[in-house]
MITIKE-512474 format. One line per 5 residues: number of its first residue (from 1); for each residue x, y, z of N, C-alpha, C. Coordinates in steps of 0.1 Angstrom, whole numbers, plus 5000, padded with zeros to 4 digits. Layout:
N
NUM) X:Y:Z:X:Y:Z:X:Y:Z  ... $
//
This chain:
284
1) 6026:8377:7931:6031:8390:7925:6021:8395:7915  6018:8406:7918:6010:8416:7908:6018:8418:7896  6014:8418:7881:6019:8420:7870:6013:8435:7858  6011:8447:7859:6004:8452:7850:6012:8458:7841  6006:8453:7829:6017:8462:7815:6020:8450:7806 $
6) 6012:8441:7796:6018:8430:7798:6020:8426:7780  6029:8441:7777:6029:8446:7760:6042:8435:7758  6051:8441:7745:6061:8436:7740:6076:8428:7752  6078:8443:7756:6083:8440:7770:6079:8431:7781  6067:8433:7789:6065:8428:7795:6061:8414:7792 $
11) 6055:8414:7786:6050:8395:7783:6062:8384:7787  6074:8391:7782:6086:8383:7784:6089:8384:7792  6091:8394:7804:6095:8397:7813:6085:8386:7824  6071:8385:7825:6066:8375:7834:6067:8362:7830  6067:8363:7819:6077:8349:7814:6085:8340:7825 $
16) 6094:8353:7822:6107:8344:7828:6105:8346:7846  6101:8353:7850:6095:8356:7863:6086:8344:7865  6081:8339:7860:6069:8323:7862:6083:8312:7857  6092:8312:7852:6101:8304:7851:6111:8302:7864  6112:8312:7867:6118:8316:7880:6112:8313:7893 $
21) 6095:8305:7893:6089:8299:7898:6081:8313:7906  6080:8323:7902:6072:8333:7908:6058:8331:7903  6046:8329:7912:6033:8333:7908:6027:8343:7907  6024:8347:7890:6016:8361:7887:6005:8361:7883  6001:8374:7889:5982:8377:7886:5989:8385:7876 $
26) 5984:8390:7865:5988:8399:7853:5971:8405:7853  5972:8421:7846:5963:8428:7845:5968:8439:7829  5958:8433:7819:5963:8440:7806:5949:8447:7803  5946:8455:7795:5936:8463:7794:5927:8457:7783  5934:8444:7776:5928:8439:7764:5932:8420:7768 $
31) 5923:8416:7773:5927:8403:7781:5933:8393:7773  5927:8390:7755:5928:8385:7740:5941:8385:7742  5948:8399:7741:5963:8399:7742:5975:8389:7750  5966:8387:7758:5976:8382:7771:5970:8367:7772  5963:8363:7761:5956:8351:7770:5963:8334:7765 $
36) 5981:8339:7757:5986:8329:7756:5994:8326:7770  5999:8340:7779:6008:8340:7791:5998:8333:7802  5981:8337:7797:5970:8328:7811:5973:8315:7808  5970:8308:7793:5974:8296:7792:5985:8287:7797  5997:8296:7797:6010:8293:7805:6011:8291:7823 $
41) 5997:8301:7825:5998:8299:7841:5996:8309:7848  5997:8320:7840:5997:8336:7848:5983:8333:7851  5977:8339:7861:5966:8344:7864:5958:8356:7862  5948:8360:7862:5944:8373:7857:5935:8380:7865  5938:8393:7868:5930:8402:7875:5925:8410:7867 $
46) 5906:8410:7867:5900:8416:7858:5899:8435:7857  5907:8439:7870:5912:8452:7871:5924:8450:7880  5928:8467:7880:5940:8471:7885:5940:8462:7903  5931:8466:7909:5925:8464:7923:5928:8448:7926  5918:8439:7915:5921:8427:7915:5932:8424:7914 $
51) 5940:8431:7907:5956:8421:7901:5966:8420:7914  5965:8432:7920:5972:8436:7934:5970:8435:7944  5955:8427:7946:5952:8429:7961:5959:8414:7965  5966:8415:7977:5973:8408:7985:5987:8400:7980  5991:8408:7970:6005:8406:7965:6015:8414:7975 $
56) 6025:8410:7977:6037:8414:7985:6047:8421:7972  6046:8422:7960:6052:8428:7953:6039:8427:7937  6040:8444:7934:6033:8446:7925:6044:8452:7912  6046:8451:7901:6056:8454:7889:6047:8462:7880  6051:8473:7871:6041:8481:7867:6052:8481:7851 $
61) 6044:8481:7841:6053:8481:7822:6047:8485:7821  6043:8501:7822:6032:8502:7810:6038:8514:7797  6031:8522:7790:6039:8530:7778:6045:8540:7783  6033:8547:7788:6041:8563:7789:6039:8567:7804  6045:8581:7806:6040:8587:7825:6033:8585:7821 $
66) 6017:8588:7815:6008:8593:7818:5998:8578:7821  6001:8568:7815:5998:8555:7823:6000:8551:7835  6016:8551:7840:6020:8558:7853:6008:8562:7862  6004:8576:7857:5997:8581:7868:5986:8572:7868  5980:8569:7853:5966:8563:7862:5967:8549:7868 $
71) 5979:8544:7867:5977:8533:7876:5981:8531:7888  5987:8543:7892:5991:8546:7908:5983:8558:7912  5978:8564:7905:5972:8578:7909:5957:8578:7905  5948:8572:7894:5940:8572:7892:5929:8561:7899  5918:8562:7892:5904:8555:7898:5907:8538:7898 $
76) 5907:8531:7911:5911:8519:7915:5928:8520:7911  5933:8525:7916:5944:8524:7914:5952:8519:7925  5970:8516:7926:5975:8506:7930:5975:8511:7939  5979:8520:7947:5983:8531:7962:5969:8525:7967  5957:8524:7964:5947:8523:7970:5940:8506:7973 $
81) 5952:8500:7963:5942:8487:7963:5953:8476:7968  5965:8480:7966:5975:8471:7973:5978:8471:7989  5985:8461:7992:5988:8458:8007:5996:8468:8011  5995:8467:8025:6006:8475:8030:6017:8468:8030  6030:8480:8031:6042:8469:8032:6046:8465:8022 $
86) 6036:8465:8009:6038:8462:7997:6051:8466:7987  6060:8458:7984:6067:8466:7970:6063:8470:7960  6059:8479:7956:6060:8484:7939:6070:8492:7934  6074:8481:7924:6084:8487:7914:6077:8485:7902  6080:8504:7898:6082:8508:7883:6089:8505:7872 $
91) 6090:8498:7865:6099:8495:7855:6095:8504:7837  6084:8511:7845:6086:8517:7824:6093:8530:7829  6099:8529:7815:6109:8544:7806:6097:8556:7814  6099:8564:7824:6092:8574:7830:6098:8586:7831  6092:8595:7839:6094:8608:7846:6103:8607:7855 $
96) 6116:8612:7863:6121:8611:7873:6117:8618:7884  6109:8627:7878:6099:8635:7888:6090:8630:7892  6079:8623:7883:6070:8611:7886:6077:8599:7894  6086:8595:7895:6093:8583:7902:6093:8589:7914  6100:8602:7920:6102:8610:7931:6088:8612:7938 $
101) 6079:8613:7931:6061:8618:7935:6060:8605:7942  6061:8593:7931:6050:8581:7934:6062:8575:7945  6074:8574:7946:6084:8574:7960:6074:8578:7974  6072:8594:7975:6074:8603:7986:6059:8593:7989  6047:8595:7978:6032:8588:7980:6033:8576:7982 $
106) 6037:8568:7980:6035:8556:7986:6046:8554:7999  6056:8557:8000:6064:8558:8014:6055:8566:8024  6050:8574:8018:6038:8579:8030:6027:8568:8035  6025:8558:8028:6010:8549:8027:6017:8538:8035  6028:8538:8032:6034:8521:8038:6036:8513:8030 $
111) 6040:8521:8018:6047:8511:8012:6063:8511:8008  6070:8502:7999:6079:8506:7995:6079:8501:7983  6090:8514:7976:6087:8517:7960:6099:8520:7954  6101:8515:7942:6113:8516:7932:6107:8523:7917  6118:8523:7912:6120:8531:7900:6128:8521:7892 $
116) 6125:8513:7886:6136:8502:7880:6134:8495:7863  6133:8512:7855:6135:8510:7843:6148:8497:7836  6141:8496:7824:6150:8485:7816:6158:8487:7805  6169:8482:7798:6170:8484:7786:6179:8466:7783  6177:8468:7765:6180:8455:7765:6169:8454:7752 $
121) 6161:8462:7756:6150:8457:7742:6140:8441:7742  6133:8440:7733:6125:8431:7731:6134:8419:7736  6144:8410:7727:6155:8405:7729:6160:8400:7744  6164:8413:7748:6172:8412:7765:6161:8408:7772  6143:8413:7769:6133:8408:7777:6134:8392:7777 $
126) 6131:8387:7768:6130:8372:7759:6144:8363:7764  6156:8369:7766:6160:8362:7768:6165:8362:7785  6159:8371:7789:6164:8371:7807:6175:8380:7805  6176:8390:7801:6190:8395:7801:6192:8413:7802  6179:8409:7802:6177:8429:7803:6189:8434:7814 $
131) 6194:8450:7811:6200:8455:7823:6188:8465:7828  6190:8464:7842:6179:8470:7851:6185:8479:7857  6178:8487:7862:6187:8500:7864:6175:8509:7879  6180:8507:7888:6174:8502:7899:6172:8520:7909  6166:8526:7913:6165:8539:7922:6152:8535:7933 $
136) 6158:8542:7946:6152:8541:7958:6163:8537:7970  6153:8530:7975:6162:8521:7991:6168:8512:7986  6182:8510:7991:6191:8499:7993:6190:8486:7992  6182:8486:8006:6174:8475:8015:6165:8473:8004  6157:8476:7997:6147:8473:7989:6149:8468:7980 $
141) 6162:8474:7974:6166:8469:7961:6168:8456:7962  6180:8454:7971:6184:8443:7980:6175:8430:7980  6164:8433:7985:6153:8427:7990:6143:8418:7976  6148:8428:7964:6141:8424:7952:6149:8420:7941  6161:8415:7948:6171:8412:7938:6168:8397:7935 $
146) 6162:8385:7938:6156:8378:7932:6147:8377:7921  6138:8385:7921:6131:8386:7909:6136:8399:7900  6145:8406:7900:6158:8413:7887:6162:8401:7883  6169:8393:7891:6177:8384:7884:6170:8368:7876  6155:8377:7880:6149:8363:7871:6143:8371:7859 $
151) 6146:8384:7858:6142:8392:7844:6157:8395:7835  6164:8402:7845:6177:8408:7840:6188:8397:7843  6204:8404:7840:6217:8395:7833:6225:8409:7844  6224:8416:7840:6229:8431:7848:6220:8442:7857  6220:8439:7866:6213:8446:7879:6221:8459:7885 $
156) 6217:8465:7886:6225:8476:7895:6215:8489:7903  6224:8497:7912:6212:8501:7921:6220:8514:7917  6214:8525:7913:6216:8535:7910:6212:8551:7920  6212:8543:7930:6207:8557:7936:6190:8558:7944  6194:8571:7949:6181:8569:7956:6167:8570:7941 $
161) 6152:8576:7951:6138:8575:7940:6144:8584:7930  6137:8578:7913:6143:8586:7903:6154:8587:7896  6164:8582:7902:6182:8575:7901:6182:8567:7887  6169:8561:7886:6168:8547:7878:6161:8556:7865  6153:8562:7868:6149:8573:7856:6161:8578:7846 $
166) 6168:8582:7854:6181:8595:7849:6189:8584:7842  6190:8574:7850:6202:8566:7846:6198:8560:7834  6182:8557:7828:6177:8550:7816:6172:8566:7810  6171:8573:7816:6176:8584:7803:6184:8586:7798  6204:8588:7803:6212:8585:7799:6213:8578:7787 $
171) 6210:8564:7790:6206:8554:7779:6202:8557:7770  6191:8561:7768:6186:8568:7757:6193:8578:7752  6194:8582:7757:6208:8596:7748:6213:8593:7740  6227:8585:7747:6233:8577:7742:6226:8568:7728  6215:8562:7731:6210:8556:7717:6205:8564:7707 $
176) 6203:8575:7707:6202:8587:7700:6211:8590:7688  6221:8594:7695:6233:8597:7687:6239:8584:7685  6242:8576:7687:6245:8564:7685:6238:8560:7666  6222:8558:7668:6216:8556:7660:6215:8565:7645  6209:8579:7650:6214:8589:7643:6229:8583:7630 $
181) 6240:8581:7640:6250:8580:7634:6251:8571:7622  6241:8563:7625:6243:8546:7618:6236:8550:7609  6225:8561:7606:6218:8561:7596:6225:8572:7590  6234:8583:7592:6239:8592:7582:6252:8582:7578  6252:8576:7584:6264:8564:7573:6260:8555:7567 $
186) 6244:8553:7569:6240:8544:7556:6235:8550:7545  6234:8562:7549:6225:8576:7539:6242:8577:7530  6251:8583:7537:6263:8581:7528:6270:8570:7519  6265:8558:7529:6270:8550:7518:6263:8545:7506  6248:8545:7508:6237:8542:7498:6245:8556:7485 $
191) 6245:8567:7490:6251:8580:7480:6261:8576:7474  6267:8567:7478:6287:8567:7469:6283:8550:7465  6271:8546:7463:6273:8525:7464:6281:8517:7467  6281:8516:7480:6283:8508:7489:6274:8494:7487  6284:8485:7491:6274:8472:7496:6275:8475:7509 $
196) 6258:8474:7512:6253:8481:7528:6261:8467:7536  6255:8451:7529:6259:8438:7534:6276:8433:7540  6282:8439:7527:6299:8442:7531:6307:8448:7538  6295:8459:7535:6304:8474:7548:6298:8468:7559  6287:8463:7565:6285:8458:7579:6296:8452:7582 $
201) 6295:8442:7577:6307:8432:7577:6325:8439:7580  6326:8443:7575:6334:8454:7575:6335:8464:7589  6325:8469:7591:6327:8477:7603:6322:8475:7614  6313:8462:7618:6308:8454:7627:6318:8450:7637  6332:8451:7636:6343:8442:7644:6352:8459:7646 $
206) 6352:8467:7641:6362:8481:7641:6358:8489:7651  6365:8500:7651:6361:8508:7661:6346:8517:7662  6337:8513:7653:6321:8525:7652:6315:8508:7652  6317:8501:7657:6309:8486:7663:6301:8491:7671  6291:8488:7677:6280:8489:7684:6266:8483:7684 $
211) 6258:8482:7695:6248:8470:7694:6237:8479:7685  6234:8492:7683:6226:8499:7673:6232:8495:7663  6246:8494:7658:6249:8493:7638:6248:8475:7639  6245:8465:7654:6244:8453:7648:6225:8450:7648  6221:8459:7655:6206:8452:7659:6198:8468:7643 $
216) 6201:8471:7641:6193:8485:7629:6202:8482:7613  6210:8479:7610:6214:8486:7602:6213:8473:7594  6210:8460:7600:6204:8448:7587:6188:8451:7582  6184:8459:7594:6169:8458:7594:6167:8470:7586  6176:8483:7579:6171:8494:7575:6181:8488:7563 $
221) 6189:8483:7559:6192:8474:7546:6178:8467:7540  6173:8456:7549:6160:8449:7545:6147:8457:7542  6153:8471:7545:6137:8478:7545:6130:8473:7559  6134:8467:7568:6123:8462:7577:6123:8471:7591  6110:8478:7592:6108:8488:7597:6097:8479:7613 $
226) 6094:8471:7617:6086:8461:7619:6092:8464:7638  6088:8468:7646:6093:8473:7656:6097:8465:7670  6106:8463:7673:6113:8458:7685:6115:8464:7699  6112:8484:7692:6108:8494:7704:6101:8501:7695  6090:8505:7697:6083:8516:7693:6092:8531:7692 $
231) 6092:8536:7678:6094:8550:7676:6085:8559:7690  6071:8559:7689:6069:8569:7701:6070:8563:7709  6076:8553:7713:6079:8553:7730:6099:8562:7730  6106:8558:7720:6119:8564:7718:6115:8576:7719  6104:8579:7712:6103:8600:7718:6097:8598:7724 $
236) 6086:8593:7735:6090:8598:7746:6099:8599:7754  6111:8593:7755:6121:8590:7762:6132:8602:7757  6131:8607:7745:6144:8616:7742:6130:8631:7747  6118:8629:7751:6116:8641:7751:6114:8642:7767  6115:8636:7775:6115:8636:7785:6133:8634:7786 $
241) 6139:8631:7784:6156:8636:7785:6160:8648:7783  6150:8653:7768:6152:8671:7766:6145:8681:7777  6136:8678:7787:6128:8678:7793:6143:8686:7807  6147:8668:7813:6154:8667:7827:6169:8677:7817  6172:8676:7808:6187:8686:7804:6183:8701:7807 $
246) 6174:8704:7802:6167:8717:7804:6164:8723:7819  6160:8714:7824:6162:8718:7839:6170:8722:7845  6182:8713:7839:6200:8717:7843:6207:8722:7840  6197:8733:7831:6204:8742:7820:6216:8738:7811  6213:8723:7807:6225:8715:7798:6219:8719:7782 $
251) 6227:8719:7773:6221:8722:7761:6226:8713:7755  6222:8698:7749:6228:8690:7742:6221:8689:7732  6230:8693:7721:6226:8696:7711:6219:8683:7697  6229:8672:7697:6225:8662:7692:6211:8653:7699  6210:8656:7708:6198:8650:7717:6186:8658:7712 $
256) 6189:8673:7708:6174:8677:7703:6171:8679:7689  6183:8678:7686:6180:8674:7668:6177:8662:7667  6179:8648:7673:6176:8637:7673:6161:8638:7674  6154:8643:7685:6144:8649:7692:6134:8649:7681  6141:8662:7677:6131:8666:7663:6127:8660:7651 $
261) 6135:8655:7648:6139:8645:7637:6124:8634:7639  6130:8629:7651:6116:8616:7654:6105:8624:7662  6103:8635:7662:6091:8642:7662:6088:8640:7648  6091:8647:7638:6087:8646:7624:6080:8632:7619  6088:8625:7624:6082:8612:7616:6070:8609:7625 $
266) 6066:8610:7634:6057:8602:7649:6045:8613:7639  6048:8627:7635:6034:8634:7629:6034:8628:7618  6040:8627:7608:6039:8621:7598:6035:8605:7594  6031:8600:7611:6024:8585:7611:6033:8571:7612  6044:8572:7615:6054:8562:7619:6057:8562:7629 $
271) 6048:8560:7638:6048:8558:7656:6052:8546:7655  6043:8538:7653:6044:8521:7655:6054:8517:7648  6057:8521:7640:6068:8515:7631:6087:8514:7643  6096:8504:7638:6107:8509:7650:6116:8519:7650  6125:8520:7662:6130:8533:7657:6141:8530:7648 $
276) 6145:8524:7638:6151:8525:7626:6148:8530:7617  6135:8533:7621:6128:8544:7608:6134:8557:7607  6139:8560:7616:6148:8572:7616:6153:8574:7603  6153:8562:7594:6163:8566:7584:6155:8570:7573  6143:8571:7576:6132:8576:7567:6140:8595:7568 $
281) 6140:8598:7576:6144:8612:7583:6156:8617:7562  6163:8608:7562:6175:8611:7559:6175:8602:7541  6162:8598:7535:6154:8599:7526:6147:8607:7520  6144:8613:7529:6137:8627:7519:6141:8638:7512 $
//
């Protein structure tokens, strides 16, 4: 099995895929990075071409579309260097229109191709437990439900190419305003002094419980800004959601004030930082 993308997410993800007894070629753009997962056993393809050629299934993590394209659309890229017959499934936060493209392009070539974003975070990677969220063929999904279930805990097939896009956009939404929420109630409660430590405790088990006020709101107490998901990968994901709502002439309003919000911070140089920094937003 071909492995390219082999950041925060992914590392874990072939992890447990080599525990799962799968053998992987991995292909990272900085080999240093990856060269505790070769030590482990992964193998390494010194390009895109190498990593894929004669794998029956290739997996692709990388940041944004525009990585995407150049690893299925650009110079040695996978359409051109993998087998026929081959599976490639997508698994980064993408385009559903890019998932639809790289579908129709490689079903044309002979191959077959998924859209099978994640969520779950650094964590759900690490511990096998990601929910995967699956677009394309049936049969395919079907066919690749052994190695989901040697990454993810919750599998599901959402539809045809791009299905799996929409459906992890959703997701994101939803973490949006979710998030948002947790920090205008820590912004309120820091204003009236609150113990941030007690009121968790406190509202952790009630009804505004949720895995954002348990996985953000110790870390933006601690000051610890130290990232688990990258702020700009969260915008790109709420700006490609503002993106597909717009198309549908949906106007959600919380989704583009969220939008903006972590636009502001990503210029002002808190990309890498996580998205709990949000709460910088609601500091100034």
């Amino acid at each position: 099995m071909g492995f390219i993308g082999v950041g925060i997410m992914g590392k874990s993800m072939v992890r447990n895929l080599m525990k799962a007894g799968f053998e992987l070629r991995i292909f990272a753009r900085d080999r240093a990075k990856v060269a505790d997962v070769i030590a482990e056993g992964a193998a390494f393809g010194s390009s895109i071409a190498e990593c894929v050629k004669g794998c029956s299934e290739v997996i692709t993590m990388v940041g944004f579309p525009r990585d995407v394209e150049e690893v299925y659309f650009g110079a040695g890229n996978v359409l051109d260097s993998a087998e026929r017959g081959a599976c490639l499934i997508d698994m980064t936060t993408s385009s559903p229109t890019l998932a639809e493209r790289l579908y129709a392009e490689g079903t044309k070539r002979g191959f077959r191709v998924m859209d099978a974003p994640v969520t779950g975070g650094e964590t759900g990677a690490r511990d096998g437990t990601l929910s995967i969220l699956a677009g394309g063929d049936r049969a395919d999904y079907e066919a690749c439900m052994p190695l989901f279930r040697a990454m993810g805990a919750n599998v599901n097939y959402q539809g045809k190419a791009g299905c799996g896009q929409h459906a992890k956009l959703t997701n994101q939404i939803m973490i949006a305003g979710t998030l948002s929420g947790v920090c205008e109630a820590i912004a309120y409660a820091r204003a009236k002094g609150l113990d941030l430590e007690v009121l968790l405790k406190s509202l952790s088990t009630g009804a505004a419980a949720s895995r954002q006020l348990d996985a953000c709101w110790p870390k933006i107490a601690a000051n610890d800004f130290q990232p688990s998901f990258f702020l700009k990968h969260f915008l790109k994901d709420l700006t490609l959601a503002s993106e597909e709502a717009a198309q549908s002439r949906l106007h959600l309003e919380v989704l583009a004030q969220v939008t903006e919000d972590y636009g502001e911070l990503a210029r002002d140089g808190f990309g890498d930082m996580g998205t709990q920094t949000l709460i910088k937003h609601y500091e100034r």
